[in-house]
C-alpha positions, 0 to 999 in steps of 0.5 A, a space after each residue: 238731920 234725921 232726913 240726912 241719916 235716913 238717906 244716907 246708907 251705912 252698911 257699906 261704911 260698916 263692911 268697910 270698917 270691918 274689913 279695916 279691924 280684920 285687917 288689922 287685927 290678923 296683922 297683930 296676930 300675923 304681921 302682913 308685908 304688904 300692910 306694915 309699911 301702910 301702918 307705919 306711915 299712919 301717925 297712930 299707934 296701933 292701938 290708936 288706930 284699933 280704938 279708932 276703928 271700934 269707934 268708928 263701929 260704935 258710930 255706925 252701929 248707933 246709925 243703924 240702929 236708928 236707921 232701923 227704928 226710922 225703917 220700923 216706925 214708917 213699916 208700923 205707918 204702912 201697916 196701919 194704912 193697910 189695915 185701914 184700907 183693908 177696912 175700907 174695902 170690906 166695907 165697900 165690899 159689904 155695901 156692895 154686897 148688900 146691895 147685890 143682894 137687895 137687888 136680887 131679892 127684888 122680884 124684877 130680878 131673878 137668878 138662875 143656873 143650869 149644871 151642865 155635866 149633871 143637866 140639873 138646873 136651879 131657880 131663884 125663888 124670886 125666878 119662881 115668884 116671877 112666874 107665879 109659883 110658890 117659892 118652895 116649889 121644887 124644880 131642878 129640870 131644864 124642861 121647867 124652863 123650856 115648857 114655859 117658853 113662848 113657842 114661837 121664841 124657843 128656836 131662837 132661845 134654842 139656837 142661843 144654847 147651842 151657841 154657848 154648848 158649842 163654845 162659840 159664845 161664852 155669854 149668853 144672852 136673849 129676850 123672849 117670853 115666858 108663860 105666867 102661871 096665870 097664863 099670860 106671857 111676860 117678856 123677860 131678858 136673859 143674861 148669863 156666862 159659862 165657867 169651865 172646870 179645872 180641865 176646860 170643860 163647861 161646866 154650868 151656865 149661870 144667868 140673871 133675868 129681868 122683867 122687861 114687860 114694860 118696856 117692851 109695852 113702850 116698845 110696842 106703843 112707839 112701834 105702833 105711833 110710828 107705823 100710825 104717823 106713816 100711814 097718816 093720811 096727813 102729812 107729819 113732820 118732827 124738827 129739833 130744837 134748832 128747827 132741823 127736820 129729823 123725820 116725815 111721813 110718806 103722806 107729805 112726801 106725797 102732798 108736796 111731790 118731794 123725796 122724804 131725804 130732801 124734805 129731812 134734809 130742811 129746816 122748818 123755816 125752809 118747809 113753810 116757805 114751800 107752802 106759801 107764796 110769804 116768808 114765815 117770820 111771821 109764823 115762827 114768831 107766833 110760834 116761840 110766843 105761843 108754843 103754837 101756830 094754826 092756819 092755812 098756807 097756800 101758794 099761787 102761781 104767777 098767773 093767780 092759779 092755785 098751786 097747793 093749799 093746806 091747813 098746818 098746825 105747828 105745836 112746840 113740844 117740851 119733853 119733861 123727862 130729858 127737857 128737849 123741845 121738838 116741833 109737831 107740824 101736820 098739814 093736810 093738803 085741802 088743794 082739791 077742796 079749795 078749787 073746788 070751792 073755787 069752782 063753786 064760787 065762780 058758778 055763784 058769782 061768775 058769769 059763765 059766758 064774759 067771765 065778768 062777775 054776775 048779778 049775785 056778785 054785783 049785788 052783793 059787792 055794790 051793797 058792801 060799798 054803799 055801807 061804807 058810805 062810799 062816794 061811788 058811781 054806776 054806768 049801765 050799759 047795754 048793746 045795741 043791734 045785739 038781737 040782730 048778731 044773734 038772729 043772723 049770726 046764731 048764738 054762738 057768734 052772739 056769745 063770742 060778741 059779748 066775751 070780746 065786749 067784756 074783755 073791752 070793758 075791763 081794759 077800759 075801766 079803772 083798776 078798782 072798778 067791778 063789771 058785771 054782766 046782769 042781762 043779755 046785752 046789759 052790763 053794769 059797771 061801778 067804782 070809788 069816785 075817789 079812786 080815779 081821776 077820770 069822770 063818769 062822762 070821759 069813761 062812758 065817752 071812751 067806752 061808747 067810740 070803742 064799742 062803736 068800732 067794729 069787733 072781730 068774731 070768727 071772720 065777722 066783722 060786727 058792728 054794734 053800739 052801746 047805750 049808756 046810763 050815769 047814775 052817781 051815790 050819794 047824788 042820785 039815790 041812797 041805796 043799791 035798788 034806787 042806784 041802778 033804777 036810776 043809771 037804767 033811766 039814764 040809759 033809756 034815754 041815751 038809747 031814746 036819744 038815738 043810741 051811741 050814746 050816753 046820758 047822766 041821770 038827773 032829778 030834774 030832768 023834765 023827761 025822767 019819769 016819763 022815759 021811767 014810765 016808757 020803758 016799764 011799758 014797753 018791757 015784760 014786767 017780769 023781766 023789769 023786776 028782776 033787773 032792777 031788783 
C-alpha cells in the first residue's frame, strides 16, 4: 500500500478538486449559466457535493502528507549516505595524504619549484639532503640548481626549460646528473608542470626529483654485458622458454657463416642440428634433467672431412625475480684446433707416402687387440724386385709404385683389417679372424695374383711380386713382438722359396730356425731390431 501511495502522484487530483470547490463556490455566490444544468443533473444537493469535495480534500491533503514524510524520511537516507561517503573519502583522502607526505619526506624523493615571474626557486629540504646540504641552508636561486648541474647535461636541461618557457611543452621532464656536496655526481630525474596565472601567463614550474643512481648503475652494468657478449671472441647465444632464440652475437654469426636474423629466427633444437651430423634429442634430454649440457659437436662431410667442430656449453637459467627460464649456449669454434690435431695425428701415425697407417700405428692398435685377447691373424708382406724400380726408375716412380700397392692392399683386405706400411717395401696387414669368413691363405693367395699383375706408374708398366708371411695369435705367439717375429719367418721362407709366394708359419717346421738365423745374418742388425720390435 505505502509503495502504491508513494508512486502515486496527488497534486494534479489536489488542483482539480480545488478547482471543482471555486467552481462551486463562486456559483453559490454568482450562479453560472453554464454550470446549473451540470449541478442539476448530479444526484447531490449542493451541500451534498460541497462536503464531497472538502472531503475529497481532507483525502488528498492526508496523502500528501504522508507522501511528503516518505519523501522526507528517504531525503534523511540520502543525507546519511552522504555524510558517510563524505566520511569515507576524507579518509581516504587523509591516507593519501599521509602517504604523499611519508613518501616526500623520503630522501629519494625530493621537491622543487621555480616562481617564474619572480626567477626565485624553492628546494625541498630532502632536495637539499640529496645533495648533501644542511636542510637550513638557504637557497632561492635558480643558479643553486644549475651550478651543480653536470656540465656535459646543462644543454639538454637547458634546451628542456626552454621547451617548457616557450609553451611548447607544459610538462617538464629530464634525467641528468647533479653534483653531491661531496663531489661526485648522482643521476636524478626531473619531473614537473607548469600552472598559469588567472590571465595565461606562466607563472611557475613545480617538479618532483628522484634518485635514479641505481638504476642507472644497473643500467650501466647491462649496457656493458652486453657490449662484453658482442665482442666475445665465443659465440653466444640466449633462447626463451619455448627454446626460441631471442638474441646472438656477432662471433657465432661469424663461426657458423649466417645472417644474425636467421640464426634469431631458430629454435634451439634447429641451432644444435647445425652443429652436428645427429639429432640433439639426446642433448635437450640431458638438458631439462640437469639444467645443463657440455660437450663437443662436429659436422663431417660426405667424404669423412671435417666441416666445423666446437666445444657448446648450454646452462638452463631460472631468474628468480620474474621466475622465466631462458637458455645460455656458448660455442667456440675449435675447427682449426681439431684439424690441426688431425694433421698432427696423421704425422704420427700415418704413413706419408701410402697413406696407410704407420709403424707407430701398427703397434699401438695390434697391442690393443691382442689385450682383448682377440683371435687375430697377421700377413707380412714385402715386394719383390722393388730396388730394381727405385734404381732404374728413380724414387719418385718407386713412391708411386707403393701408393698404388697400398691402395690394392686396402681393396682386398677385409673391412675390419688394419694395413700399414712399416718398412721400404714391407707391409703388415692384420684383422679379427672372427670377423670374416675368408682364410688367411685365400687372402695371401688373392693379394700374391694381383701384385703379380703388372702395375701402371707414369706410362711404366711394372711388374713386381710380393712375398708372404702367415702368422696367426694365439696359435703361433702370445704377444705383439713374438707375432710379427714370427709372420716375418714366414715371409722369408716364401721368399726362400723362390718369391710369389706365401708361407704359414708353423713351429714344427724343420726350417723355421734356420730361415730365422738366415735372415739375422743376411740383414743389417739395426735394421732387423727395429723391424721387428
Amino acid at each position: 500500500m505505502r509503495r502504491i501511495i508513494s508512486s502515486f502522484s496527488i497534486q494534479p487530483l489536489l488542483l482539480i478538486t480545488w478547482s471543482l470547490l471555486a467552481a462551486f463556490s463562486l456559483h453559490l455566490m454568482h450562479p453560472l449559466p453554464f454550470l446549473q444544468p451540470t449541478i442539476e443533473q448530479l444526484p447531490l444537493s449542493v451541500q451534498e457535493q460541497i462536503m464531497l469535495l472538502l472531503l475529497l480534500l481532507a483525502v488528498f491533503y492526508g496523502v500528501m502528507l504522508l507522501q511528503n514524510r516518505q519523501l522526507q524520511q528517504r531525503l534523511n537516507e540520502q543525507e546519511q549516505r552522504y555524510k558517510k561517503t563524505v566520511k569515507e573519502l576524507k579518509s581516504r583522502y587523509q591516507n593519501e595524504e599521509n602517504q604523499i607526505i611519508t613518501l616526500m619526506q623520503s630522501d629519494q624523493f625530493a621537491y622543487w619549484e621555480w616562481d617564474i615571474k619572480k626567477n626565485q626557486a624553492d628546494f625541498s629540504p630532502q632536495w637539499k639532503s640529496m645533495l648533501g646540504l644542511e636542510k637550513d641552508l638557504p637557497l632561492n636561486s635558480l643558479n643553486d640548481l644549475k651550478n651543480r648541474i653536470h656540465p656535459k647535461d646543462q644543454s639538454a636541461v637547458q634546451k628542456q626549460m626552454l621547451k617548457i618557457l616557450s609553451g611548447e611543452h607544459q610538462r617538464f621532464e629530464c634525467t641528468h646528473r647533479v653534483r653531491h656536496e661531496d663531489g661526485h655526481y648522482l643521476w636524478v630525474h626531473d619531473k614537473g608542470q607548469i600552472f598559469y596565472s588567472p590571465y595565461g601567463d606562466i607563472e611557475k614550474l613545480s617538479a618532483i626529483r628522484l634518485d635514479v643512481s641505481e638504476q642507472k648503475w644497473i643500467e650501466e652494468e647491462l649496457e656493458l654485458d652486453a657490449t662484453i657478449i658482442e665482442h666475445s671472441s665465443e659465440g653466444i647465444v640466449i633462447a626463451d622458454e619455448q627454446l626460441k632464440v631471442v638474441r646472438c652475437n656477432q662471433a657465432l654469426a661469424k663461426s657458423l657463416d649466417l645472417d644474425r636474423d636467421a640464426i634469431q629466427h631458430m629454435s634451439l633444437e634447429q641451432l644444435l642440428e647445425l652443429l652436428q651430423n645427429g639429432r640433439p634429442s639426446d642433448i635437450l634430454s640431458q638438458l631439462e634433467h640437469n639444467n645443463q649440457w657440455r660437450g663437443e659437436l662436429s659436422v663431417h662431410r660426405a667424404n669423412g672431412k671435417l666441416d666445423h667442430a666446437s666445444i657448446v656449453n648450454i646452462q638452463k637459467i631460472l631468474h628468480e625475480t620474474t621466475q622465466r627460464i631462458h637458455y645460455i649456449l656458448t660455442h667456440t669454434d675449435i675447427t682449426d684446433l681439431k684439424r690441426t690435431e688431425h694433421a698432427l695425428n696423421n704425422l704420427a701415425n700415418l704413413d706419408s707416402v701410402t697413406g696407410l697407417a704407420n709403424r707407430n700405428k701398427l703397434y699401438n692398435e695390434l697391442e690393443k687387440t691382442l689385450a682383448q685377447d682377440t683371435p687375430t691373424t697377421l700377413l707380412f708382406l714385402d715386394l719383390d724386385n722393388f730396388k730394381t724400380v727405385n734404381d732404374t726408375l728413380g724414387h719418385d716412380i718407386g713412391d708411386q709404385l707403393l701408393q698404388n700397392v697400398g691402395e690394392i692392399l686396402t681393396s682386398l683386405i677385409p673391412e675390419s683389417a688394419l694395413a700399414a706400411r712399416v718398412g721400404g717395401d714391407e707391409f703388415v696387414l692384420f684383422y679379427d679372424r672372427d670377423e670374416t669368413e675368408m682364410s688367411a691363405s685365400e687372402l695371401a693367395n688373392s693379394i700374391g695374383k694381383r701384385l703379380g699383375q703388372p702395375i701402371t706408374v707414369n706410362q711404366h708398366e711394372i711388374q713386381v711380386g710380393s712375398s708372404i708371411g702367415i702368422a696367426h695369435y694365439p696359435e703361433d705367439a702370445e704377444d705383439r713382438k713374438s707375432l710379427m717375429k714370427a709372420a716375418d719367418t714366414a715371409m722369408y721362407q716364401a721368399k726362400r722359396a723362390g718369391k710369389g709366394q706365401f708361407r704359414v708359419f708353423s713351429d714344427n717346421s724343420p726350417t723355421s730356425q734356420l730361415d730365422l738365423t738366415f735372415q739375422v745374418q743376411t740383414t743389417h742388425p739395426e735394421k732387423e731390431q727395429a723391424r721387428l720390435e
